[in-house]
Each structure stands twice: as C-alpha cells, then as structure tokens.
C-alpha positions as CSV (number, residue, x, y, z in Angstrom):
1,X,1.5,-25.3,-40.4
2,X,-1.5,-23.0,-39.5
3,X,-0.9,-19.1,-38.2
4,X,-1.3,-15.6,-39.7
5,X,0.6,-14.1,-42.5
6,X,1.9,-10.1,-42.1
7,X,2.5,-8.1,-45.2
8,X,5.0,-5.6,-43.5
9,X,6.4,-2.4,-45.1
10,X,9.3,-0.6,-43.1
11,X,10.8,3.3,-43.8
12,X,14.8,3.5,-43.5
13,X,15.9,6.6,-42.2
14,X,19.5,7.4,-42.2
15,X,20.0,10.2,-39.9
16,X,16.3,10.8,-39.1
17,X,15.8,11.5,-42.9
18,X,13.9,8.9,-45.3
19,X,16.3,7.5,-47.8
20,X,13.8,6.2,-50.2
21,X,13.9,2.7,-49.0
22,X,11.1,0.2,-48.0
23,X,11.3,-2.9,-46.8
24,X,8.4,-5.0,-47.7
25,X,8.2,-8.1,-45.4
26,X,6.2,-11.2,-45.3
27,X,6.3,-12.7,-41.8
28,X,4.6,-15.8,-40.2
29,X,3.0,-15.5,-36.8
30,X,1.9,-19.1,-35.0
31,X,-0.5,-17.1,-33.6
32,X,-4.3,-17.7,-34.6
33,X,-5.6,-14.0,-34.3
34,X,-5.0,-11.3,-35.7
35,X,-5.0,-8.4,-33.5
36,X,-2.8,-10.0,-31.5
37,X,-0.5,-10.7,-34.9
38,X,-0.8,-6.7,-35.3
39,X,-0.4,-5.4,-31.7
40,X,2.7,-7.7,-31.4
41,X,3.8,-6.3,-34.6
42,X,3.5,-1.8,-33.4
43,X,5.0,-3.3,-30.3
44,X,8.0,-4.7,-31.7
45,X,11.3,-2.1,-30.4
46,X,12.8,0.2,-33.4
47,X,15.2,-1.4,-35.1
48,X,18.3,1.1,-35.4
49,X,22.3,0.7,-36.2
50,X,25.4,2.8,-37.0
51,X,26.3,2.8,-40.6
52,X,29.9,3.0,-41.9
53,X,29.6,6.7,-41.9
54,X,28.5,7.0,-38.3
55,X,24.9,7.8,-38.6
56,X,22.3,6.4,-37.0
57,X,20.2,4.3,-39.5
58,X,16.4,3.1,-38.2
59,X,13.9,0.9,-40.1
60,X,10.4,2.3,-38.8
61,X,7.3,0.4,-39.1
62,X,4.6,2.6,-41.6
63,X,2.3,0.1,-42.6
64,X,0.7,-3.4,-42.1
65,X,-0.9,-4.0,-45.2
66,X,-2.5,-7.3,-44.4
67,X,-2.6,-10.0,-41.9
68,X,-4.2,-13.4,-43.6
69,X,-4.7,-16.8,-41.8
70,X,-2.0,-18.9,-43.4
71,X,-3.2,-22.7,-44.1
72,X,-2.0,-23.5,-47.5
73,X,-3.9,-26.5,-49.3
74,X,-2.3,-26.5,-52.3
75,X,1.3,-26.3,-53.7
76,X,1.8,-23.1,-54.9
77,X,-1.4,-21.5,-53.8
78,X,-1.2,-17.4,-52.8
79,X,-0.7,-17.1,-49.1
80,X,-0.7,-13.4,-48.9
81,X,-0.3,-10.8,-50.9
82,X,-2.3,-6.8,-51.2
83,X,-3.6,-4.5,-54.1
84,X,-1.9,-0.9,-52.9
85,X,-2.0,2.1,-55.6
86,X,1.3,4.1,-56.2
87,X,0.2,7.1,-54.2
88,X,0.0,4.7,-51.3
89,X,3.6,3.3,-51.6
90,X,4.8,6.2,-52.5
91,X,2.9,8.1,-49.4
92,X,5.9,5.5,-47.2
93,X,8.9,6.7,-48.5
C-alpha cells in the first residue's frame, strides 16, 4: 500500500471567530506525487455546519505540515510525523 502521507492541521471557527481548536489530521493519498497530494488538499470545499446554538461552525485548512511517501517496511515504523515549535502551533489557533 504505496501513496503519500498529509500531516493536516485545520482552525474551527464558530461564528467566524477561532475557538481555540485544531484538528491535526493524518490522511493517506493513493496518489504518488506530492503536489498533486497538496493542490488536491487547498482545493478541497470548506467544511461548515450549524451547531446546536445556531451558528455557523467551519474547520479551515491553515497548514500542511508535511506530505511523505508512505511505503512502510517494517511493523511499527514512523510513517509521518513533523518537528513544529509552539510559536508555530500556536500561530493556528
């Protein structure tokens, strides 16, 4: 199972303010390069909902930290992963 690992990080806004939240995703991609991994990624629609209070909550896309070929060899080998300081994570939120 060959491809391209994304290390994802989306922003929640709840009302078109940031709540604080980031959602860090690892996703899989059976494609082979990587730009196309990424430009499939930026072009992916926002992804927004009513919450129980009737606002409008949207998870935004801030920042692709990596995009790795993904070809394991060995059981529990590190597929992905990134270094990021705290004034970059906290620079998301």
């Amino acid at each position: 199972m060959a491809g391209q690992l994304a290390i994802v990080a989306y922003r929640c806004l709840v009302a078109g303010l940031s709540s604080g939240s980031v959602d860090f995703q690892v996703r899989w991609f059976a494609d082979e390069d990587a730009d196309e991994v990424r430009r499939r990624i930026q072009g992916e629609p926002l992804h927004s909902y009513m919450n129980s209070d009737g606002e409008v909550v949207s998870w935004e896309l801030v920042e692709i930290f990596a995009i790795e070929p993904f070809a394991p060899s060995e059981s529990g080998e590190e597929v992905a992963g990134f270094i990021a300081s705290t004034q970059e994570l906290s620079d998301l939120v």
